[in-house]
C-alpha positions in Angstrom: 133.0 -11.9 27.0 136.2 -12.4 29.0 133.8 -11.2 32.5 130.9 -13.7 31.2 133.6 -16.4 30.9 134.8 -16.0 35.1 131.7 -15.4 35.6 130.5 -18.7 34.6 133.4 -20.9 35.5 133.3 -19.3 39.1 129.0 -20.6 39.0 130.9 -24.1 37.8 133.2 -24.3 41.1 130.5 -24.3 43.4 129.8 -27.8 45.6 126.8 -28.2 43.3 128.4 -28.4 40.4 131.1 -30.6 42.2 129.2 -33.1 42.9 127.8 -33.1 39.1 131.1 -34.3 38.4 131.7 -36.1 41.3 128.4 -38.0 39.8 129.6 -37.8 35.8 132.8 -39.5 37.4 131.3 -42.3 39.2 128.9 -43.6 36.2 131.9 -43.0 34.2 133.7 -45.7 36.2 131.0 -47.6 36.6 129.9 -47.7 32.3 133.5 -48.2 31.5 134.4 -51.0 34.0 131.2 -53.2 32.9 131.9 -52.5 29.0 135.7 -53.7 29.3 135.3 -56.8 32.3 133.1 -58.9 29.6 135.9 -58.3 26.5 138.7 -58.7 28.9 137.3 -61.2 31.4 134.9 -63.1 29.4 135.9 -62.6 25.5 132.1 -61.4 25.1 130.8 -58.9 22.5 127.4 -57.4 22.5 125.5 -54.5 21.4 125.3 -53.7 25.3 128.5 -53.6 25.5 129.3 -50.7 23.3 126.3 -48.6 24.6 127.7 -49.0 28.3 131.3 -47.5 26.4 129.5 -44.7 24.8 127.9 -43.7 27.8 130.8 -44.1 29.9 133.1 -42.0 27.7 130.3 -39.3 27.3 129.9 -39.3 30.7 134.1 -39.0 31.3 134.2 -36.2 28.8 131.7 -34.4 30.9 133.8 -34.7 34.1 136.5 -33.8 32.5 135.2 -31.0 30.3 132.5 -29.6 32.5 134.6 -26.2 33.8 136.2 -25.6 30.4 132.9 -25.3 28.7 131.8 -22.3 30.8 132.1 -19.4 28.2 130.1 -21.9 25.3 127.2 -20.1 23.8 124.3 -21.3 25.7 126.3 -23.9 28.2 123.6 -24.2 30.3 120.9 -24.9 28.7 122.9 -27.7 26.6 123.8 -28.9 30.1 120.5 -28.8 31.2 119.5 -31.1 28.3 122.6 -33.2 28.9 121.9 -34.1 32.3 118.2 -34.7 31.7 119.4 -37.6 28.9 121.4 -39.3 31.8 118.8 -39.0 34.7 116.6 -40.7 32.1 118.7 -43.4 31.0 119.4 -43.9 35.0 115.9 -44.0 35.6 114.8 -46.5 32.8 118.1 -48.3 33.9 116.9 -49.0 37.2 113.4 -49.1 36.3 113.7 -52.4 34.1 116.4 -54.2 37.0 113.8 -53.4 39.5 111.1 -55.0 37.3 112.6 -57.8 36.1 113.9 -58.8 40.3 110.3 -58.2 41.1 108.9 -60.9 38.6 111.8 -63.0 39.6 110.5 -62.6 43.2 107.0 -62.9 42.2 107.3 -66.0 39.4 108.8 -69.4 41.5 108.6 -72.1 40.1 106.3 -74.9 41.5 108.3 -77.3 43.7 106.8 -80.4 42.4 104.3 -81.6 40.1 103.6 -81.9 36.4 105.3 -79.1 34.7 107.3 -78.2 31.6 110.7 -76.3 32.0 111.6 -75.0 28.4 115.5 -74.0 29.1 116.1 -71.1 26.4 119.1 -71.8 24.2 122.8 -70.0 24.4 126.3 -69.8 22.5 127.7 -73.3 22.1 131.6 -73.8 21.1 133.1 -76.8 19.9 130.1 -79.4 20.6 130.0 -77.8 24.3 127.9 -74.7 25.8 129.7 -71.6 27.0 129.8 -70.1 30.2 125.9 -68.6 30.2 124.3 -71.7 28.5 126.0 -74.0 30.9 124.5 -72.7 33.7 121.5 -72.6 32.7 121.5 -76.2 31.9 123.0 -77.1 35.5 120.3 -74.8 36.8 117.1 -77.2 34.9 119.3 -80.3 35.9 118.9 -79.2 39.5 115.2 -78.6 39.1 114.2 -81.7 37.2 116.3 -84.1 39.3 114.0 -82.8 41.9 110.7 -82.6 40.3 110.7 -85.7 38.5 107.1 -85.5 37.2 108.8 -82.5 35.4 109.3 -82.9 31.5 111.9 -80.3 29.6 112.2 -78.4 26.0 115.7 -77.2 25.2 115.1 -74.6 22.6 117.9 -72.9 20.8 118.5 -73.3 16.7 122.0 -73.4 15.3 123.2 -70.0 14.8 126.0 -69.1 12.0 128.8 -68.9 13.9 127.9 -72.8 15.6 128.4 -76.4 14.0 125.2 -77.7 14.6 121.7 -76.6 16.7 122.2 -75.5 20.4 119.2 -77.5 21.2 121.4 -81.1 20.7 124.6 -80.0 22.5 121.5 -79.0 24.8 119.8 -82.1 25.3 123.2 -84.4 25.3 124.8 -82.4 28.2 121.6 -82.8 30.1 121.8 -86.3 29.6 125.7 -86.0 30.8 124.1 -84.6 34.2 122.1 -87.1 34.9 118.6 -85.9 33.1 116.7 -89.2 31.3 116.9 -88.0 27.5 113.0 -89.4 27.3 112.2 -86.8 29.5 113.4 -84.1 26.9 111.7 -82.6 24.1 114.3 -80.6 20.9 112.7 -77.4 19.4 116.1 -76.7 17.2 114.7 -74.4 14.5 114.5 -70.9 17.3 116.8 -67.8 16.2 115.4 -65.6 19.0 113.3 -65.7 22.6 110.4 -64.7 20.3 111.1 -68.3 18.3 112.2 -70.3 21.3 109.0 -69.7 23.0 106.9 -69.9 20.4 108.4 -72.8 18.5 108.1 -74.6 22.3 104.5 -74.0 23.0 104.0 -75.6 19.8 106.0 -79.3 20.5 104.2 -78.8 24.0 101.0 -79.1 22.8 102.0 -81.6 20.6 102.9 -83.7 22.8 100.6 -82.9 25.5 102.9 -81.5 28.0 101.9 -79.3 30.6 101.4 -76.0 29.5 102.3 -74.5 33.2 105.9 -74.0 32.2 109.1 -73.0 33.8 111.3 -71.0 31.5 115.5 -71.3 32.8 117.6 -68.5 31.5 119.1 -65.7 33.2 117.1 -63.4 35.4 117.6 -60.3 33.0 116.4 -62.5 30.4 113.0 -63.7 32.3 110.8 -60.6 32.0 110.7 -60.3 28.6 110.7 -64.9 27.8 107.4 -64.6 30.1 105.6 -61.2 27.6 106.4 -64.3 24.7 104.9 -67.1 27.2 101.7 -65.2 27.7 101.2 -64.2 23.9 101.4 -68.2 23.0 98.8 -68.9 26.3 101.6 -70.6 28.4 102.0 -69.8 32.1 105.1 -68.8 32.8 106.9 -69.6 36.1 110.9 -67.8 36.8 114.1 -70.1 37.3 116.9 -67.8 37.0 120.3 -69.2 36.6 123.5 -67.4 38.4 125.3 -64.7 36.0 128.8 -64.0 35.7 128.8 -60.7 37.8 130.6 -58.9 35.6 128.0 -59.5 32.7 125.6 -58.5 34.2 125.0 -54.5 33.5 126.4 -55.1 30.2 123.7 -57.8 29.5 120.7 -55.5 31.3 121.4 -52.7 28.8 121.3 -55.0 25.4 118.3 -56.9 27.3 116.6 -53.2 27.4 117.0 -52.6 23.9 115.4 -56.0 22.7 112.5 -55.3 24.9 111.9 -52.4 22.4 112.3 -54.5 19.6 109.8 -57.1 21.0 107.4 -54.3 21.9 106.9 -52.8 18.4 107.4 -56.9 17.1 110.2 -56.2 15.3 
């Protein structure tokens, strides 16, 4: 056993499995830093969050553990599976950023002309959006000031934690940047993307707005509003508003996770 046990950890100190550590390290780093910058810098909590800390103190534990392990019953094989579950996350990881920059790419929105921008709802604190929703709202001001045959939807309900629906604090800091309230439509009864674009293409057709739409959020957030624009027969168009950078991982991995959950319509 003794003989199996060198023999093993002496396999383990080769370059190869160096740089497997090396590489455990690095995403180690990299999980941990993203799930502690938007607690520490930002005072945000999100499902993403934790999953980026779970990986990232897996992924430390390997690094760490890796030449200890080397007399375990069956090390590597359970290695072997080990390493497969991270090249897949990596893979789906950089699969969905890569998809979602290509629509971005892909999706402008028209420069002028009649169009509907529906700007998808965020947290709101005292009467006043956060940091995300803010942007976002700066983002459409900055697009409607100069596509003035534009009209707007501001679509976010008023979640439990909020005083009143995001979609009035929505419309009244538009108004605040210089946006005509007339040209702004409320859809104030959305709890999710699957809501806000739903419950929009219904006061567009109500009203007879254009049904070529531009949808502001963030660019994670853009793949997924446009799957909800094309099941309710809208034609989405991309405006991305800018991200906090240290968000953004954090927010890719929960955005991930709800594409599932819009994919099997939970």
């Amino acid at each position: 056993m003794k003989r199996m046990f060198r023999e093993q950890r002496n396999r383990l100190s080769g370059p190869v499995w160096g740089g497997l550590r090396l590489l455990y390290g690095a995403g180690a780093l990299f999980c941990l830093f993203y799930s502690l910058t938007p607690i520490l810098g930002y005072g945000v909590t999100h499902i993403g969050i934790f999953v980026l800390l779970l990986g990232g103190l897996a992924l430390a534990g390997a690094a760490l553990a890796l030449p200890r392990l080397a007399g375990v019953r069956h090390f590597f094989a359970l290695h072997a599976a080990f390493l497969a579950l991270v090249l897949s996350a990596f893979g789906l990881y950089v699969g969905f950023v890569w998809s979602y920059r290509s629509f971005l790419q892909e999706s402008p929105p028209p420069p002028a002309g009649e169009q509907t921008v529906i700007v998808l709802g965020g947290k709101i604190e005292n009467g006043r959006p956060r940091l995300m929703l803010a942007r976002r709202l700066h983002t459409a001001a900055e697009y409607l000031k100069g596509n003035p045959a534009a009209k707007c939807v501001v679509s976010g309900g008023q979640g439990p934690d909020e005083d009143q629906p995001e979609a009035h604090v929505m419309r009244e800091y538009l108004a605040e940047l210089g946006i005509d309230p007339e040209r702004i439509e409320e859809e104030d009864a959305s709890r999710d993307t699957r809501e806000n674009i739903a419950y929009s293409a219904r006061i567009i057709r109500e009203k007879g707005l254009s049904e070529s739409v531009t949808v502001v959020s963030d660019g994670f957030h853009q793949l997924r509003a446009a799957y909800f624009c094309r099941r309710n027969s809208l034609l989405p168009h991309a405006l991305a508003s800018a991200t906090p950078w240290g968000l953004i991982p954090s927010y890719e991995v929960r955005e991930m996770g709800a594409w599932v959950k819009a994919l099997f319509g939970w």
